[in-house]
N, C-alpha and C positions, 0 to 999 in steps of 0.2 A: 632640546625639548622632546620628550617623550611624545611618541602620535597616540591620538586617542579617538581619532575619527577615521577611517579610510572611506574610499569612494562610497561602496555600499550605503553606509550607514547614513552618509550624508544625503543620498539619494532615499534612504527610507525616511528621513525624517522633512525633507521635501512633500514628498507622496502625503505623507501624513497630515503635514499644515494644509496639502490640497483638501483632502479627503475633512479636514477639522471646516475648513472654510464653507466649503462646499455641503455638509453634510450626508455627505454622501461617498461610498468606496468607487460607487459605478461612474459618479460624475468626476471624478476627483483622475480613474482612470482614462476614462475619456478627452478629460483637457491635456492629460498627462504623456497620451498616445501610446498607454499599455492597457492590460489585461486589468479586470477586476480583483483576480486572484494574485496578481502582482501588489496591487495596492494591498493586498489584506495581510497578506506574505511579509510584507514592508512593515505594516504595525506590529505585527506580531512577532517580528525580530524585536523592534522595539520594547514593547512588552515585558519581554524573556531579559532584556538588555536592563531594563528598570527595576522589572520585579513590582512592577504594578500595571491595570488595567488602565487602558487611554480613554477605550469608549467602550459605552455599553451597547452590544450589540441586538437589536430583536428584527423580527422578517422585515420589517416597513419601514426602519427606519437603525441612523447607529446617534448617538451623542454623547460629548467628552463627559469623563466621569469629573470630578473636583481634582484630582491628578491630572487629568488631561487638557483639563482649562490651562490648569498653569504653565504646564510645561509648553502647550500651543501658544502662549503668549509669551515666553519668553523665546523658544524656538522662531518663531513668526520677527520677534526684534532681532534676532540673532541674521538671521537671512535676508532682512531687510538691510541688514547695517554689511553684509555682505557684499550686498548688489548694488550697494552706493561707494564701497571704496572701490570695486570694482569699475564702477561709470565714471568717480572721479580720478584714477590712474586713466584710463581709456579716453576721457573725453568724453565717453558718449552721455553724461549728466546736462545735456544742454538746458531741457526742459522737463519740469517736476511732471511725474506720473505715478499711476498706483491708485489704491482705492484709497479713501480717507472715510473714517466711520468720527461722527460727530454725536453728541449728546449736547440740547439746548433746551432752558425752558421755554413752556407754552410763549409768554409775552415779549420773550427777545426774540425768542425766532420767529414768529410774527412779523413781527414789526421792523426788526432790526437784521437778524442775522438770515434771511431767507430772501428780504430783496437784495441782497448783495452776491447772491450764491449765483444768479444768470449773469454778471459781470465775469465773476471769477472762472466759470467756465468757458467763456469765450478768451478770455485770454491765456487759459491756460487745460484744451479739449483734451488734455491724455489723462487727469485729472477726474477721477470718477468719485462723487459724494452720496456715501450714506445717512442723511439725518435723521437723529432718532429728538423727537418732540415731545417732550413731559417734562413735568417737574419731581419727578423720580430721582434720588443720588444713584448714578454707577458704580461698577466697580470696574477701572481700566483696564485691570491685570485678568481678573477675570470677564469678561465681557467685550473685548476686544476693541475696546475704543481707542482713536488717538486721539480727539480732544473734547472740551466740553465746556461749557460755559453754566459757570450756577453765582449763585446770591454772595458765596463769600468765600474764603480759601480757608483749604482744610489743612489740620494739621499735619497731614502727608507728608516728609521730606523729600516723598520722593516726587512729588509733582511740582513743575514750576507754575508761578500764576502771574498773569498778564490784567492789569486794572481794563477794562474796555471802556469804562464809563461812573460817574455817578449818577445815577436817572433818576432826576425832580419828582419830587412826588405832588398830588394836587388833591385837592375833596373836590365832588361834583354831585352834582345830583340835578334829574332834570324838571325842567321846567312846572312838568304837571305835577309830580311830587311837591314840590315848592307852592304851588299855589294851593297845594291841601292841608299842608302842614306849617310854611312858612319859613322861614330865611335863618338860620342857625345864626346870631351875632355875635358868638363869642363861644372860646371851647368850654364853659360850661351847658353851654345849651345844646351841645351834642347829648347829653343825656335825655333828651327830650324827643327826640329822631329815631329814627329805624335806623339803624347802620349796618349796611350789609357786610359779613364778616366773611374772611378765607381761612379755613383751616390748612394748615401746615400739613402736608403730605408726610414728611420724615419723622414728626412728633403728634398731628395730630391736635396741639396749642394752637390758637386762632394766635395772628400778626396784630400786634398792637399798632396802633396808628400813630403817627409820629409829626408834630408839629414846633415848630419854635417859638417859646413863652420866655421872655425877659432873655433874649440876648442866647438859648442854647435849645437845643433839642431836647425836646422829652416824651417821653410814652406814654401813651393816654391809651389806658382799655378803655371799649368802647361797648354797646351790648344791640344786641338788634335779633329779631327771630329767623334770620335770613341768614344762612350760610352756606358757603360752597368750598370743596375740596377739589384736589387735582386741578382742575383748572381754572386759572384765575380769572381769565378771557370770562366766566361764567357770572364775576361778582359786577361785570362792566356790565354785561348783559340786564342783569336786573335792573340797574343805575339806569338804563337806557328806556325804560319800559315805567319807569317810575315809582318803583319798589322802595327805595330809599336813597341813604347818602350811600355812598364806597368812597374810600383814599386810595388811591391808582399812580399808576405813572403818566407822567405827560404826556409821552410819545404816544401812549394809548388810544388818549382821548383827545387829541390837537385839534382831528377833524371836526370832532363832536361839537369842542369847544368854539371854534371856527362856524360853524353852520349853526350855533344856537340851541343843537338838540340837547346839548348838556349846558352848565351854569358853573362857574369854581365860584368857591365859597370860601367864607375865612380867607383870604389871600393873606392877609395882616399876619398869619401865621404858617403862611408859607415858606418855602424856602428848603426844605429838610429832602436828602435824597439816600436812595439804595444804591450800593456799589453793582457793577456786574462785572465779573473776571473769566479771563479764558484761560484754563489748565491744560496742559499737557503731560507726560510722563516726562522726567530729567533722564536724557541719553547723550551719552556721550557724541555717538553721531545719531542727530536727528536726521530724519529723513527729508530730502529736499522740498519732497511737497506739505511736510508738514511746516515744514520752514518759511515755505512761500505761503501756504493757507496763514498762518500766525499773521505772518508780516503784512498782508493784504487787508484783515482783517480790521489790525490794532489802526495801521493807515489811517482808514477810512474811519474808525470812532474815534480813536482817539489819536491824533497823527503827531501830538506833541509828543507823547512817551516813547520812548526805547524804546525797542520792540523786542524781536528772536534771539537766546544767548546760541 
């Protein structure tokens, strides 16, 4: 096998995923216990070696150009999958560490995937998390994510997806709404109501509301002057205040439902739920702590499924 890397090189493209992570040449040398001009020295072998620019440089500040996203992310797996066959010949893999960058929406991570996050660092403190909260789609490859949690699985071959859940959906609306408008008894009399609607972040389309009529699920648009985007914590909000009906998930509103301040309606048409799945990038060798994040995870929602391949 012909060599195509010698020490150098593999040390410039270290420097570089520092300097990518960090944003920085000066922090990047600083963690790295060299010179600035070492680190700059580094990309710019690089560089010359590609025949394209990594980052764009100006006084205040440098960031990956579209070339340099990619190649830091694949670079970044490449060195990871290094330092794990590495731990596992050695032994020293005992316990998962490293940083893990997350991507969740607003109302899982709420509710669901944020009270779980003070467990899993106590059992596992070398394990450092970044979550990022919206209902935004990623891009892993560019953006640096290792996992993510959204509404359904994307046609990607190249990410695996892990079910977390089906999550109930409910209609609610509270108390002092109801007493001004009155009690919806059937899903024709949703046309009669306010209905607070969410718009789709990725399209833009308001979520049609979903109930079971004769034994299946079916989509019922619904119309109301009330809408919210990006976040959907925001259509509860109104529900809460007496604004109108919303169709929610369960977990949302248990307490509300619990304490009285909110009312479910239609029950009779209840029943209907959204999946929630958790993706990751498909690697040959995954990295331990995303391995044990996965398997901690799927445990605790959903502990009958398989879990990590």
């Amino acid at each position: 096998m012909k060599r195509q890397f010698d020490d150098v090189l593999l040390g410039s493209i270290e420097l570089f995923c520092l300097a990518a992570e960090l944003s920085s040449f000066t922090a990047a040398a600083t963690a790295a216990g060299v010179t600035p001009a070492a680190v700059s020295r580094s990309v710019s072998r690089l560089e010359e070696r590609l025949g394209v620019r990594l980052f764009v440089r100006t006084t205040r500040q440098i960031r990956l150009t579209d070339s340099g996203r990619v190649y830091f992310e694949q670079c970044r797996q490449a060195l990871s999958q290094l330092t794990e066959a590495e731990r596992q010949i050695t032994g020293a893999q005992v316990e998962p560490s490293g940083p893990l960058r997350i991507s969740a929406p607003t109302p899982y991570a709420h509710y669901r995937l944020l009270p779980l996050l003070g467990e899993f660092r106590r059992k596992y403190p070398d394990v450092t998390i970044d979550i990022h909260v919206s209902n935004r789609n990623i891009d892993f490859a560019d953006e640096g994510y290792d996992l993510a949690i959204r509404g359904r699985a994307p046609a990607d071959s190249n990410l695996i997806a892990r079910k977390l859940e089906d999550a109930e959906l409910v209609l609610v609306a509270a108390p002092s709404y109801l007493k001004r408008a009155g009690k919806p008894r059937s899903l024709d009399d949703l046309a009669k109501h306010e209905c607070i609607q969410f718009d789709l972040p990725s399209t833009g389309k308001r979520i049609p509301w979903v109930f079971m009529r004769d034994g299946a699920a079916v989509d019922l648009p619904t119309e109301g002057g009330l809408s919210c985007s990006e976040d959907v914590l925001g259509i509860v909000t109104l529900a809460r205040s007496g604004a109108g009906l919303v169709q929610t998930y369960r977990f949302i509103v248990e307490q509300d439902l619990a304490s009285g301040a909110l009312v479910e309606l239609l029950p009779q048409h209840g029943g209907t739920s959204r999946p929630f799945i958790l993706l990751y990038p498909h690697a040959r060798h995954l990295s331990l702590r995303v391995r044990t994040f996965v398997d901690f995870v799927v445990g605790k929602l959903n502990p009958g499924r398989a879990i990590s391949k």
